[in-house]
C-alpha positions in Angstrom: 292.1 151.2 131.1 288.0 151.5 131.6 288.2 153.7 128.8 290.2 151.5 126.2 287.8 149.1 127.5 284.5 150.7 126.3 286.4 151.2 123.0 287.0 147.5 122.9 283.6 147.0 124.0 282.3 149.5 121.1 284.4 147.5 118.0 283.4 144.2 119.5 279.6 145.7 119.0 280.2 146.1 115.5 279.9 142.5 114.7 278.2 140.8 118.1 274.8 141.5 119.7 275.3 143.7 122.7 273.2 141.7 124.8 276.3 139.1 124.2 279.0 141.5 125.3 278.9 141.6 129.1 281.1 143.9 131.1 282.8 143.3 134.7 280.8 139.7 134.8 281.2 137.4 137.8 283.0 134.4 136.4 281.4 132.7 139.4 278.1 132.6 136.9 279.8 130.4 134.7 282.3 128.1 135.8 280.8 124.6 137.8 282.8 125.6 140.6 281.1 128.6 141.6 284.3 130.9 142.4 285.7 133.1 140.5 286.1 137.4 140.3 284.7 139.2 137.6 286.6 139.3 133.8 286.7 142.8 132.0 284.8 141.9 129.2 282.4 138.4 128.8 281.6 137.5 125.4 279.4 135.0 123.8 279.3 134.6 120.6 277.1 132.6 118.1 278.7 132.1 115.3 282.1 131.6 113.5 282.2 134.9 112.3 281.5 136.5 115.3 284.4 134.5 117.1 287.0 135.3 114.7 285.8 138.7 115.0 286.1 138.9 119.2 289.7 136.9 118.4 291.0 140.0 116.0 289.6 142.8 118.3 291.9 140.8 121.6 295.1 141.1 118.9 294.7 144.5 117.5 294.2 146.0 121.3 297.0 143.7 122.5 294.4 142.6 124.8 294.6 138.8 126.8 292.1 136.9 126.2 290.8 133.2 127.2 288.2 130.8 125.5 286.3 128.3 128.1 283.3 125.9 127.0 280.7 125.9 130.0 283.6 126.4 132.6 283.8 122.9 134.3 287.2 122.2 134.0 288.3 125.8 135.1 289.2 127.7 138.3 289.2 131.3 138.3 291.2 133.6 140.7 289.1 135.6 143.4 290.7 139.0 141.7 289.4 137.5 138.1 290.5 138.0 134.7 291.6 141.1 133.0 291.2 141.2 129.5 288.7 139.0 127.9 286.5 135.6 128.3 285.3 134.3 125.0 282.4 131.4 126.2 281.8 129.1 122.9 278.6 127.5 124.5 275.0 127.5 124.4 275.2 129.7 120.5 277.5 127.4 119.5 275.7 123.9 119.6 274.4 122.6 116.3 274.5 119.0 115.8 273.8 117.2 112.5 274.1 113.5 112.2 274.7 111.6 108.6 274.2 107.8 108.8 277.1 107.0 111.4 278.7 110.7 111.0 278.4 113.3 113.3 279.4 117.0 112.9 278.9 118.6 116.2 279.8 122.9 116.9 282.3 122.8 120.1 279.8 124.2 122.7 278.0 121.4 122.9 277.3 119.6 126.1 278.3 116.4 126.0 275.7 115.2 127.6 273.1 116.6 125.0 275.4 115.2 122.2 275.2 111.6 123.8 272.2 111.6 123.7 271.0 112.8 120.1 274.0 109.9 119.1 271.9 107.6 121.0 268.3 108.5 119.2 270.0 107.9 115.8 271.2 103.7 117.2 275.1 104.8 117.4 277.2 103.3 119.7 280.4 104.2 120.8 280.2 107.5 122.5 278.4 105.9 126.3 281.1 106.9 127.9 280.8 111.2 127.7 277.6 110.8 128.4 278.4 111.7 132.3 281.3 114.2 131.6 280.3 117.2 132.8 282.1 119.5 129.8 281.7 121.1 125.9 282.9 118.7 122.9 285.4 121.8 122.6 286.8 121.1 125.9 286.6 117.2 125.1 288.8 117.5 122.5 290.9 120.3 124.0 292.1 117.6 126.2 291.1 114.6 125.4 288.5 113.5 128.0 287.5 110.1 128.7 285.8 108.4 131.2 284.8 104.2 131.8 287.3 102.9 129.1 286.3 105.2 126.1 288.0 108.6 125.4 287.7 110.9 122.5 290.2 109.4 120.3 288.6 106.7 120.1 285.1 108.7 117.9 286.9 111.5 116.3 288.0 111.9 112.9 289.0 115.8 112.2 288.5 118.6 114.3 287.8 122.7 112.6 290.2 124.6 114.4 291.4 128.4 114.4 295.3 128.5 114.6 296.7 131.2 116.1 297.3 133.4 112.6 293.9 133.6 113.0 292.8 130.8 110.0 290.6 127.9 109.7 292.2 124.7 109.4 291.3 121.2 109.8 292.7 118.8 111.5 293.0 115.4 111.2 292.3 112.2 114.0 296.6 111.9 113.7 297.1 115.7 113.7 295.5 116.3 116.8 298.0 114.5 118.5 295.5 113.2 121.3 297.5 111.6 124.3 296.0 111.5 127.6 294.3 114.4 128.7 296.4 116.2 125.9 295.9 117.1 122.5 297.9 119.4 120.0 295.1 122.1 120.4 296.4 122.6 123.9 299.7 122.7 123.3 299.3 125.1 120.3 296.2 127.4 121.5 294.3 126.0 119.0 290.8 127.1 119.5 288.3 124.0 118.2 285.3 125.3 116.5 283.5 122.0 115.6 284.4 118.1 115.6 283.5 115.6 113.3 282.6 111.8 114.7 282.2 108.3 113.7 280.0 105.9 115.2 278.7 102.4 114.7 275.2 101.4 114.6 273.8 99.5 117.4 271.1 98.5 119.2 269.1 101.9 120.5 267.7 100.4 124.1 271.2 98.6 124.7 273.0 102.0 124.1 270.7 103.5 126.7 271.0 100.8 129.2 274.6 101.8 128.7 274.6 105.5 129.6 272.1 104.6 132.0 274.4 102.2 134.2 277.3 104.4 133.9 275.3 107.9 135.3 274.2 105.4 137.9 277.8 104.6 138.7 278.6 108.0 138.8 275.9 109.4 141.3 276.9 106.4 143.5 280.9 107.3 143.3 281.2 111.2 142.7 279.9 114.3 144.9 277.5 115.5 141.6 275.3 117.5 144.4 278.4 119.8 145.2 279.9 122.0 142.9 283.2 121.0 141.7 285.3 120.5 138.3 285.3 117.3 138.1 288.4 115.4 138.7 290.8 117.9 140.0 293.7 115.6 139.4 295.2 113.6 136.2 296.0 110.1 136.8 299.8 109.9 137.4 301.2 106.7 135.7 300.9 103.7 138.0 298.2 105.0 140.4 295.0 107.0 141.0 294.8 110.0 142.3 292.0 109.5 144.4 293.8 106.7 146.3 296.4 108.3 146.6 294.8 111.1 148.4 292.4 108.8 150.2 295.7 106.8 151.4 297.5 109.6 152.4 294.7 110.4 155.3 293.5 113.5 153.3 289.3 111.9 153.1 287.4 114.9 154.1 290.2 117.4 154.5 289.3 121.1 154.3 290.5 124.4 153.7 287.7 127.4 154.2 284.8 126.0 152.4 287.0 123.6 149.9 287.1 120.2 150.6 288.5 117.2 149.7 285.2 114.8 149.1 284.1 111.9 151.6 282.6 110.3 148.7 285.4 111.1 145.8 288.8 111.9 147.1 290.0 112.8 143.5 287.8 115.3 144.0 287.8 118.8 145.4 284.7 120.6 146.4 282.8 123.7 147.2 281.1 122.9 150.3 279.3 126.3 150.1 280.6 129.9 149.0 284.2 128.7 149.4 286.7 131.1 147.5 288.9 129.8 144.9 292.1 130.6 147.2 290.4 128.2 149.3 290.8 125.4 146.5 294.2 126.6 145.6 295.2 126.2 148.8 293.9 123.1 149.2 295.2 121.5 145.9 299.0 122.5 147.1 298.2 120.8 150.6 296.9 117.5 148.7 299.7 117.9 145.9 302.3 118.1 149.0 301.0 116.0 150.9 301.2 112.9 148.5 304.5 114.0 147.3 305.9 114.0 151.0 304.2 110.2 151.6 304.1 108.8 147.9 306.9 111.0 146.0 304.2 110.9 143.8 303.6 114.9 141.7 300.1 115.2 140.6 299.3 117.2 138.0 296.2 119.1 138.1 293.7 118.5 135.2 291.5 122.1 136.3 293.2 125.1 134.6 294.0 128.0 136.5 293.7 131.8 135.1 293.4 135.0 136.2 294.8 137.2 139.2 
């Protein structure tokens, strides 16, 4: 296996800087909840041709392979990942903004893409300001947050189907539902987004994002490493009541925990392992379903071994 994998390693090299083609890396270094074994090979790649390149190397070795944004919606398994992590982040940000278009690369933060749409007037996209993700994983699953959700800003996404080709997709082609989008359920991976916003007024927008990061340091553990909300919100309810109701405030499993201040969310509390959070996602999952017959639905992704 280690030597197919410095063969791997070697064709990968062809095409990608080796100083973006990591071996055994600790996913713990790149996922917000700070868990996570190490992945055979790490890459990071900076541009479309590279990717497409990592993406044929995976197929012609037969090799798995996995493509995250800056890891906060993803739990990896204490044993890791064998095969390959393909990161589309910080090499893959470029933002250009035409009158009230905006063509952002997926690795984006959102956070950084709020706010260039706020220096240019544009309303519209407040509400990612706070979500803690990649435009990639946005789209990938739809995010929203304080009445606003991608759907409601995005006009065609640049996507690789799985043949391997670039193909764009339309606002009705991506089939974006909540926390669901037809790049999920095809393995679509999104390589840039196009937006429309609405001019506005440039201090109002920012009074906007402004009061909702407020909101959000006053409701949601942000000084504890987490991925966001662990749970989607099952029809009728929310999650976080649901937990809270069913006596579960503060519950903990090893250094996981359910959070005093956010019960739709689970935290590290400090070097917790991510069979701690497992474990602690089945209790709460069973838990509710024993009191509520309610089945949540986790909005992290689990991978590896």
């Amino acid at each position: 296996m280690d030597m197919d994998m410095e063969l791997i390693v070697e064709e990968l090299t062809k095409e990608i800087n080796k100083e973006h083609v990591l071996r055994n890396e600790k996913m713990s270094k790149h996922t917000t909840f700070k868990v996570g074994g190490s992945v055979d090979i790490f890459i990071s790649p900076s541009n479309t041709k590279e990717l497409t390149h990592a993406i044929k190397i995976c197929k012609t070795f037969e090799i798995p392979y996995y493509v995250i944004g800056n890891g906060s919606n993803i739990l990896v398994k204490d044993n890791g990942f064998r095969g390959v992590i393909i990161q589309i982040y910080k090499n893959f940000d470029n933002v250009t903004v035409d009158d009230e278009t905006i063509t952002a690369h997926a690795g984006v933060l959102l956070s950084k893409l709020s706010k260039i749409i706020a220096d240019e007037s544009l309303e519209g996209f407040e509400f990612a300001s706070g979500i803690p993700g990649t435009l990639g994983g946005a789209v990938y699953m739809n995010a929203g947050a304080y009445g606003g959700d991608i759907s409601k800003v995005i006009v065609s996404a640049d996507v690789i189907d799985e043949q391997g080709n670039i193909v764009t997709l339309s606002k009705e082609q991506l089939e974006l539902g909540y926390r669901t989008s037809i790049i999920q359920k095809n393995n679509y991976i999104i390589l840039s987004a196009v937006l429309k916003c609405r001019k506005g007024n440039k201090e109002k927008i920012r009074e906007v994002i402004n009061d909702l990061n407020n909101r959000r340091k006053q409701k949601q553990p942000l000084e504890f490493p987490s991925a966001g909300s662990t749970f989607k919100r099952p029809e009728g309810y929310f999650a976080g009541k649901l937990i809270m109701d069913s006596g579960l405030k503060g519950y903990q499993i090893g250094n996981a925990q359910v959070s005093e201040k956010h019960c739709g969310f689970i935290i590290n509390k400090g070097n917790a392992t991510a069979e701690d959070i497992i474990n602690l996602i089945g209790h709460v999952r069973k838990v509710v379903n024993d009191k509520y017959n309610v089945s949540l639905e986790t909005e992290v992704r689990i991978i590896g071994e």
